[in-house]
C-alpha positions as CSV (number, residue, x, y, z in Angstrom):
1,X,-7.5,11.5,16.0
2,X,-10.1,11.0,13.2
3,X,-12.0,13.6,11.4
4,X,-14.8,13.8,8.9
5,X,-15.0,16.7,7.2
6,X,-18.4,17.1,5.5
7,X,-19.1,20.1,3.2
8,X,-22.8,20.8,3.1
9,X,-24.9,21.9,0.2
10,X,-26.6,25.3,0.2
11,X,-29.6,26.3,2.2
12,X,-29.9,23.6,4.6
13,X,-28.5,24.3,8.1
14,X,-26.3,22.4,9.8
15,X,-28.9,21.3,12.8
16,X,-30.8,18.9,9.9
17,X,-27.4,16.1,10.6
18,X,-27.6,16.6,14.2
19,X,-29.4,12.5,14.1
20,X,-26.0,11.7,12.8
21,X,-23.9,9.9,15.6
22,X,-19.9,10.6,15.3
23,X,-18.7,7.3,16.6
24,X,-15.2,7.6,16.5
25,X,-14.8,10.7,14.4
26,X,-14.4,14.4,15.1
27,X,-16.9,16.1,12.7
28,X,-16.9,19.8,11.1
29,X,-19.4,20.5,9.0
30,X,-18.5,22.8,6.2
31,X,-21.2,25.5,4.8
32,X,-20.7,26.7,1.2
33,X,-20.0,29.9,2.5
34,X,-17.0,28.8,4.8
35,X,-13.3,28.0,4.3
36,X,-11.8,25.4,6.1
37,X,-8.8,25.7,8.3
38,X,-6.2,23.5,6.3
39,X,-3.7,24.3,9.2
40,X,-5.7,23.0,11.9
41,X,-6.0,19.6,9.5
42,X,-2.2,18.9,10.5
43,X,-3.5,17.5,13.7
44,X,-5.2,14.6,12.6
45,X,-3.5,11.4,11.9
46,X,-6.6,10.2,9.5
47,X,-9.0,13.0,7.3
48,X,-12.0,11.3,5.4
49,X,-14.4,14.2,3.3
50,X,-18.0,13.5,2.6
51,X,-19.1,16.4,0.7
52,X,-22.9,17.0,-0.4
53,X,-24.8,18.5,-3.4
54,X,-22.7,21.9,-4.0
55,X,-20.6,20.9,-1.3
56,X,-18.7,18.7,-3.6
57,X,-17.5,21.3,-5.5
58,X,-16.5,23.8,-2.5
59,X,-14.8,20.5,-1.5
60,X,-12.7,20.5,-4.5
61,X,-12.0,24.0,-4.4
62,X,-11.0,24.0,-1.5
63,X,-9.1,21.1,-1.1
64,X,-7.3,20.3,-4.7
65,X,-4.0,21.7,-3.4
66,X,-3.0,20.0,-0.2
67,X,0.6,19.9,0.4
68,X,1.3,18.0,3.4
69,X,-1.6,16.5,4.1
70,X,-3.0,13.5,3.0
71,X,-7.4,12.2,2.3
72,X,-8.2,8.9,3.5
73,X,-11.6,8.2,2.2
74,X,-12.9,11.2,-0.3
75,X,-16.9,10.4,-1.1
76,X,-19.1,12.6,-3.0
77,X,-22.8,12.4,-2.6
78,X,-25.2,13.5,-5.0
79,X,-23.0,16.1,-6.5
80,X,-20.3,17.1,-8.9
81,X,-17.7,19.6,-9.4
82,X,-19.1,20.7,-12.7
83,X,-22.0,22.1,-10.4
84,X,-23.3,24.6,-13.0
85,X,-23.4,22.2,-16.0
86,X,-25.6,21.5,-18.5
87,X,-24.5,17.9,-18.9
88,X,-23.1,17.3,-15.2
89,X,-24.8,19.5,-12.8
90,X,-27.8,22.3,-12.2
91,X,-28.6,24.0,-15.6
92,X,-27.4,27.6,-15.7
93,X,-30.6,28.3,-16.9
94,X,-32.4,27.0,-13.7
95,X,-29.4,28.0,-11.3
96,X,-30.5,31.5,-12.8
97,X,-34.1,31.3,-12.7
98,X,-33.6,30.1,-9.4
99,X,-31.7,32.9,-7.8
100,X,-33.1,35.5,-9.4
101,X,-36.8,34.6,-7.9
102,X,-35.7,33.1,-5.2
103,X,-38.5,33.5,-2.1
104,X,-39.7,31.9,0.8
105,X,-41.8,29.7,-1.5
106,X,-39.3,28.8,-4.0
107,X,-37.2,28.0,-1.6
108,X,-39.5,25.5,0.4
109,X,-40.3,24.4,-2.8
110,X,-36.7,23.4,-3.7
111,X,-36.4,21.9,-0.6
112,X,-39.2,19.6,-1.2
113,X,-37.7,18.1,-4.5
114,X,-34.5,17.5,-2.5
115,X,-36.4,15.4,-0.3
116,X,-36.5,17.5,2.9
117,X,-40.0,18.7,3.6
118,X,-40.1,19.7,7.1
119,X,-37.3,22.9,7.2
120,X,-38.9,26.1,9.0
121,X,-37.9,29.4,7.8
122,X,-37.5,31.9,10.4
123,X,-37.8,35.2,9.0
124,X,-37.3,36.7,5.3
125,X,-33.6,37.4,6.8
126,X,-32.7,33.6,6.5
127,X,-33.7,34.0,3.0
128,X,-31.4,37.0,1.8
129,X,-28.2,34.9,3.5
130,X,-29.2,31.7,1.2
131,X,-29.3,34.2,-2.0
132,X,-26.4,35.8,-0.7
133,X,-24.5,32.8,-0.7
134,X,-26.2,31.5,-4.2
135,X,-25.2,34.8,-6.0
136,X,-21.3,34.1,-4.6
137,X,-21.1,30.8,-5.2
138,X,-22.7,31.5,-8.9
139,X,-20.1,34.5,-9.3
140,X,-16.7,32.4,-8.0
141,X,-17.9,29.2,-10.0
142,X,-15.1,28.0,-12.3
143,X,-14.2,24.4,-14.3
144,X,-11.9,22.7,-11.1
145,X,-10.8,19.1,-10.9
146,X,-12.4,16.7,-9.0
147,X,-10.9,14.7,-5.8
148,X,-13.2,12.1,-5.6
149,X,-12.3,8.7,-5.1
150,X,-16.1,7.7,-4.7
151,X,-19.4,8.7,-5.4
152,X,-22.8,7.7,-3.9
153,X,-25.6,8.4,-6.3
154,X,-29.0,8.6,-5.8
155,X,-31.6,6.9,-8.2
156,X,-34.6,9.4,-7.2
157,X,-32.8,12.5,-7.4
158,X,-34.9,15.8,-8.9
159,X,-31.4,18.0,-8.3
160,X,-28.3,16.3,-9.9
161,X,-30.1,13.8,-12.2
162,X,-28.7,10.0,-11.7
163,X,-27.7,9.5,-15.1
164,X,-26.1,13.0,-15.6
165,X,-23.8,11.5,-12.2
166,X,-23.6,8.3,-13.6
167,X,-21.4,9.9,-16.9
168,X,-19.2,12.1,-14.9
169,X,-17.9,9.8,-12.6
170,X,-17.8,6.5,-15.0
171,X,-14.1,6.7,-14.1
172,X,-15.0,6.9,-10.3
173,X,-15.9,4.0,-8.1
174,X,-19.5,5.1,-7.5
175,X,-23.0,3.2,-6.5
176,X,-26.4,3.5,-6.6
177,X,-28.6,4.2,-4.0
178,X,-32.3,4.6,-4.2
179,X,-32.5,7.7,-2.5
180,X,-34.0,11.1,-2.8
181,X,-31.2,14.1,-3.6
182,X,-31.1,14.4,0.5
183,X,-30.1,10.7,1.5
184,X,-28.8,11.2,4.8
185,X,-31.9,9.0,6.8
186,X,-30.2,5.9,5.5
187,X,-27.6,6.6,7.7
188,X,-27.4,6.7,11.6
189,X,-23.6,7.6,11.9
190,X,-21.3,9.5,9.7
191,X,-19.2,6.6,10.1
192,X,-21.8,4.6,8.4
193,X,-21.7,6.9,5.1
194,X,-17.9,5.4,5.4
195,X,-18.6,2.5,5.4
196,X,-20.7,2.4,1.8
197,X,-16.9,1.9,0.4
């Protein structure tokens, strides 16, 4: 058996990659808020991670200290694991700024410079979970190591800026792509995100 494992970035729900087609794959999709069962993993006889946005760093987290198991294909998109990082990631400043007046608005708003225009918000409820989740992931953020073997960069990006990607992985295999910071409708199969390397 064949998994994916793809580690989403925060505030978009899982539904948005439901256009993705598996082919071959078994998929789990991976919120920031979520730990992955690493016991369950012993079952498949090939893992490839695709992490997204701040999902590259929860990948890192927590994946840096497999035993037994071994990554076939490890591809970052549009993220790092320096997420709060003046030089590599989201400013503290505006990771700050950003939680602290975070609102319907602001979030639509953020949305919108990711590339995503069309995300309903049902109820202010939604809005205190994404917060939530912001304010934890802010509060357990620490320097990690990376385990990316690749990196797919977007040239349009208003999130993690291409140039600030571009430095951090200069010792990665990485490409450009002339994408927005949400890429995915390039794609019509998590097998063809793969396939870029």
């Amino acid at each position: 058996m064949k998994l994916i494992l793809f580690f989403n970035g925060w505030g978009v729900p899982r539904e948005t990659f439901k256009f993705l087609t598996w082919d071959d794959f078994e998929v789990k999709i991976i919120d920031l808020e979520e730990k992955v069962d690493l016991e369950n993993l012993k079952k498949y006889n090939e893992i490839n991670v695709i992490a997204w946005s701040f999902g590259v760093y929860n990948a890192s987290k927590q994946l840096g200290d497999l035993k037994d198991i071994s990554l076939n294909k490890v591809i970052a998109i549009n993220g790092s694991t320096k997420a709060i990082h003046r030089r590599y990631g989201i400013s503290p400043m505006i990771f700050n700024r950003t939680l602290e007046n975070l609102d319907r608005s602001i979030y639509l708003q953020f949305m919108k410079n990711t590339g995503l225009e069309n995300l309903e918000v049902k109820g202010e409820q939604i809005i205190k979970k994404y917060r939530d989740i912001l304010a934890k992931f802010g509060e357990d953020y620490q320097e990690i190591p990376s385990i990316f073997k690749y990196s797919l960069i977007s040239t349009k990006d208003r999130i993690f800026l291409s140039r600030s990607l571009i430095n951090y992985y200069k010792e990665t295999e990485y490409k450009l792509i002339e994408e927005e910071h949400y890429p995915f409708d390039r794609w019509n199969s998590w097998g063809a995100i793969l396939d870029e390397f």
